[in-house]
PLY file of the C-alpha trace (Angstrom):
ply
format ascii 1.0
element vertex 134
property float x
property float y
property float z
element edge 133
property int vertex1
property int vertex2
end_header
116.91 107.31 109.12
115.17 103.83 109.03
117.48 100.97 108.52
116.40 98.22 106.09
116.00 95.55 109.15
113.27 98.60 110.33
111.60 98.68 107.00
111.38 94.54 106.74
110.23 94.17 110.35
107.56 97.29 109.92
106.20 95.57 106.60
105.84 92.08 108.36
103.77 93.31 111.54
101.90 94.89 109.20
101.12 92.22 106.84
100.72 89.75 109.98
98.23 92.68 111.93
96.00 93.43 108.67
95.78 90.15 107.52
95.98 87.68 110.05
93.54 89.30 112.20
91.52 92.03 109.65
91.08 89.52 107.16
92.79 91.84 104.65
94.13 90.94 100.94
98.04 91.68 100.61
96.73 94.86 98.14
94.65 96.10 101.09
97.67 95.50 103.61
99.88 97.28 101.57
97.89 100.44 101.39
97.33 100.83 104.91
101.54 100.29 105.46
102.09 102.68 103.10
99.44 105.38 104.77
100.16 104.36 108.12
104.41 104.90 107.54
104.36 107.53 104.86
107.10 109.62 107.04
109.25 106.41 107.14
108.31 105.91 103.50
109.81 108.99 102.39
112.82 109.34 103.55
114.54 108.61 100.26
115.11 106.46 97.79
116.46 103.88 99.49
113.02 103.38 102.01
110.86 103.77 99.06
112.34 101.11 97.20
112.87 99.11 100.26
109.27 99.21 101.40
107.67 98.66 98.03
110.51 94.99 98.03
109.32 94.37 100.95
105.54 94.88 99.86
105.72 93.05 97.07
107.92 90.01 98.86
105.23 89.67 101.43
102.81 89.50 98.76
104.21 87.07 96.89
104.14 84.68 100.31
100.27 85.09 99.68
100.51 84.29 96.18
99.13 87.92 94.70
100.46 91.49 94.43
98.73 94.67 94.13
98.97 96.17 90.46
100.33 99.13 91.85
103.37 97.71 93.74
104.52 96.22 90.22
104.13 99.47 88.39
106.08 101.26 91.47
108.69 98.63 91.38
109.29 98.99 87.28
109.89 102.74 88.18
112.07 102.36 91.57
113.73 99.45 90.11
115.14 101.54 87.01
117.20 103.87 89.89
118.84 102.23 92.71
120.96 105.10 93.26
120.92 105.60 96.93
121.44 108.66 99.69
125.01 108.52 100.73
124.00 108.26 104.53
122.68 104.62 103.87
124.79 101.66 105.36
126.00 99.21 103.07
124.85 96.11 104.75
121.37 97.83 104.50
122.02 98.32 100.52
123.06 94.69 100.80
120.44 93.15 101.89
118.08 95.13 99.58
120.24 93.77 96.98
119.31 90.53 98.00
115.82 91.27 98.42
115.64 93.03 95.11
117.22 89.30 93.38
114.70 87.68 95.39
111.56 89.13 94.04
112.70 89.69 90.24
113.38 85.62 90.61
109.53 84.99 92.37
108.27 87.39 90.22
109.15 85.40 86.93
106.54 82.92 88.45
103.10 83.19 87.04
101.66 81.27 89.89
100.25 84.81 91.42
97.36 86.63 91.17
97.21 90.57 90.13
95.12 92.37 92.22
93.73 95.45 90.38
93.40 98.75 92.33
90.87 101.78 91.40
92.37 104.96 89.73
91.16 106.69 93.41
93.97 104.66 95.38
96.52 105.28 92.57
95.95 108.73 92.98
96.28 108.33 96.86
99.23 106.55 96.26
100.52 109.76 94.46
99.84 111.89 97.10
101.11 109.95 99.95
104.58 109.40 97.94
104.74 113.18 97.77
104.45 114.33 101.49
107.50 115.44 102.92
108.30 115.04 106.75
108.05 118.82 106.86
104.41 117.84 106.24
103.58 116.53 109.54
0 1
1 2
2 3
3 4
4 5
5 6
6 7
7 8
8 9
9 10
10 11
11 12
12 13
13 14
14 15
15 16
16 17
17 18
18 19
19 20
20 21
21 22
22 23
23 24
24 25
25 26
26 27
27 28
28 29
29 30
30 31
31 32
32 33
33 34
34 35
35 36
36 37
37 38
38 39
39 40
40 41
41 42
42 43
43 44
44 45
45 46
46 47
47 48
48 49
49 50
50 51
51 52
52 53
53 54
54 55
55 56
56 57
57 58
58 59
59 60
60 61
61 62
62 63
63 64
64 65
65 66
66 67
67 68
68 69
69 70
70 71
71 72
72 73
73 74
74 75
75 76
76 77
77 78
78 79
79 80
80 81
81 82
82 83
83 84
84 85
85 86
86 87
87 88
88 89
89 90
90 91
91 92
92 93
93 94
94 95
95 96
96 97
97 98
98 99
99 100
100 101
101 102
102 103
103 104
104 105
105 106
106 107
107 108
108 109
109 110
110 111
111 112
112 113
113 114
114 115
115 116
116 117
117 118
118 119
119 120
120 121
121 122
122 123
123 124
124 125
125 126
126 127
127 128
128 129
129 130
130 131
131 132
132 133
């Protein structure tokens, strides 16, 4: 089971791989994360609330956010009920994380990037694989 350190570190050398040097937008970075690390992804609740934080928190750092990270967030966000194996210095510093973006999120200094129906829907699927799956 990924720790949240693992899930933080795994979303940065993303963002810094996709966009530093593929020229991506955060919205484009954050769909190839997601696709690349579904199996980490869906281990629970915990990682899919603590990659979508992430997500968004690296995001913000660019000044946009993908439409679909804030919709995922409103639902994740709503049940932070967690699997009893997770450490509670990893549900701390989600915590943290979690305070973080609801307080950079109140900013309106961001741009919304809208996503196509098609990557929701990919979105959907990915969310649903299990690790059985593989």
């Amino acid at each position: 089971m990924s720790t949240y350190e693992e899930i933080k570190d795994s979303v940065e050398f993303g963002f810094e791989e996709y966009i530093g040097n593929n020229n991506y937008n955060s919205a484009q970075a954050s769909s190839r994360i997601l696709e690349e690390d579904w199996w980490l992804l869906n281990e629970g609740n915990f990682s899919k609330t603590a990659f979508f934080v992430c997500l968004a928190l690296e995001s913000l750092k660019k000044n946009e956010i993908a439409d679909f990270l804030l919709l995922k967030l409103d639902t994740f966000l709503t049940n932070l009920e967690f699997e009893d194996y997770i450490k509670t210095d990893d549900v701390k510093q989600l915590s943290q994380d979690i305070n973080l973006y609801k307080e950079r999120i109140e900013k309106v200094d961001y741009k919304i990037i809208q996503t196509d129906d098609t990557w929701k829907g990919r979105l959907e699927y990915i969310l649903s694989l299990k690790q059985e799956d593989l």
